[in-house]
C-alpha positions, -999 to 999 in steps of 0.1 A, spaced: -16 -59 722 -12 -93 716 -10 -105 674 -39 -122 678 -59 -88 692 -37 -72 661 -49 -94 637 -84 -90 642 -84 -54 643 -86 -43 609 -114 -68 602 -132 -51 629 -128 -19 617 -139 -26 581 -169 -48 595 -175 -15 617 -180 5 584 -191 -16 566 -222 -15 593 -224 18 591 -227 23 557 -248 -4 552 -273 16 571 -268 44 547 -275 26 518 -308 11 531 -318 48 533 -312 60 498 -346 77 486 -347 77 446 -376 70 420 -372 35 402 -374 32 368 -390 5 356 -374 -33 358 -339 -15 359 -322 -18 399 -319 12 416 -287 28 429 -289 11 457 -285 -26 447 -249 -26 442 -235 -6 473 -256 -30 491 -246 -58 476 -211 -49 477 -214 -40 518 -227 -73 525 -198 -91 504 -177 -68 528 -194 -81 558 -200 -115 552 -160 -117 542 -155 -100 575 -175 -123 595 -157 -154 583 -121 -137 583 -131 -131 618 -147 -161 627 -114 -180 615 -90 -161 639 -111 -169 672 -111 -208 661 -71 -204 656 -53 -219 686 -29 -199 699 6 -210 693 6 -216 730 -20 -238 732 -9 -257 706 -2 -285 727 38 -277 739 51 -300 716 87 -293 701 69 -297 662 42 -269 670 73 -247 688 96 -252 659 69 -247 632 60 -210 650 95 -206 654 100 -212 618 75 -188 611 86 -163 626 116 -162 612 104 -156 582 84 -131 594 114 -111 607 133 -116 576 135 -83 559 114 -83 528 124 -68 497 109 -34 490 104 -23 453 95 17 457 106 27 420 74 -3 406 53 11 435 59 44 419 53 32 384 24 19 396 9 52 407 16 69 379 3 43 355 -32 51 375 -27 88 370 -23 81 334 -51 58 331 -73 82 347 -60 112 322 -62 91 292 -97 77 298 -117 99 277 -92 101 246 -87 63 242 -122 48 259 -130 25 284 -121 -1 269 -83 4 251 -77 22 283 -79 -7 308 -66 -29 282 -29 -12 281 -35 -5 319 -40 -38 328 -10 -48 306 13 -23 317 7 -33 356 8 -67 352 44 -60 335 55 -34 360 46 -63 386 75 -82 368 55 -105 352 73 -117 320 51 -137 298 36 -117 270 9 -140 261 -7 -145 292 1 -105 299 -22 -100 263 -51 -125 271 -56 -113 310 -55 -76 296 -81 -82 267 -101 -109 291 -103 -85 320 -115 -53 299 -141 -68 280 -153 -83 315 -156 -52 331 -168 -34 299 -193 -61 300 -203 -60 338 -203 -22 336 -223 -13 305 -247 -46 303 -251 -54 339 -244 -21 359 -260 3 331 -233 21 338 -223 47 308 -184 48 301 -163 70 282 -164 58 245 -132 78 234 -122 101 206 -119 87 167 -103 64 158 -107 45 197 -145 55 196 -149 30 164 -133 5 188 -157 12 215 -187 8 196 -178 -24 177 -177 -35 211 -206 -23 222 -223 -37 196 -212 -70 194 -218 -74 232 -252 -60 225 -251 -28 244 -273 7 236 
């Protein structure tokens, strides 16, 4: 298969599925509630994000010129040579952070409902941003406080989505938060 066959693959795959479930979701029977959206806004707005992000991806690879067609000159030849050379360098494999990693999931996931939403995705957000070997502890604080009241936001004001509050003392956290952001 050539790379430019392999390249397109998994886009066509995930387009493929993305179909498919598309299809699903445009077949979800529930009762609406009033002016809140139904359960089937955001799989279908997430599908199409999937498919129009598949379409371009896709899209972009037919336009590419083959490396062959590039014209023959030596600057096209040395630039894909160049290229792949990097490509067969060996690249450095980091198993022990990928393991971290995993387990700083598991933990999230187990620690959810003891420390809440939203001091849980604030440590794990920190903690894989460091086990990513970022070093700077500022920037490590204000993504990790930034990002969970974004998603605590998008979640419980946007989404309606009801999250795990924790156990005292975290639950006083929690609903401070709540309440400053306005939520019920």
């Amino acid at each position: 298969m050539s790379p430019r066959y392999r390249a397109l693959l998994p886009y066509l795959l995930v387009l493929a599925g993305a179909v498919a479930l598309t299809w699903s979701a445009l077949h979800f029977e529930f009762t609406p509630r009033g002016d809140r959206p139904g359960p089937d806004v955001w799989p279908r707005a997430i599908l199409a994000l999937m498919i129009v992000t598949c379409v371009l991806r896709i899209g972009t690879l037919l336009r590419r010129r083959p490396v062959d067609d590039a014209g023959g000159t030596e600057e096209a030849a040395g630039d894909a040579l160049a290229e792949d050379e990097r490509d067969a360098a060996p690249r450095k494999r980091y198993p022990l952070l990928l393991a971290t990693g995993i387990a700083l999931t598991a933990a999230y996931v187990a620690l959810l409902g003891t420390l809440g939403f939203f001091v849980d995705t604030v440590l794990y957000i920190g903690a894989l941003i460091r086990t990513g070997r970022y070093r700077r502890w500022p920037v490590i604080v204000a993504v990790s406080l930034g990002g969970a009241l974004f998603f605590m936001f998008v979640f419980m004001k946007v989404v309606y989505l009801s999250l795990p509050i924790g156990t005292p003392p975290f639950e006083a956290i929690s609903l401070a938060l709540m309440q400053l952001m306005g939520i019920r």
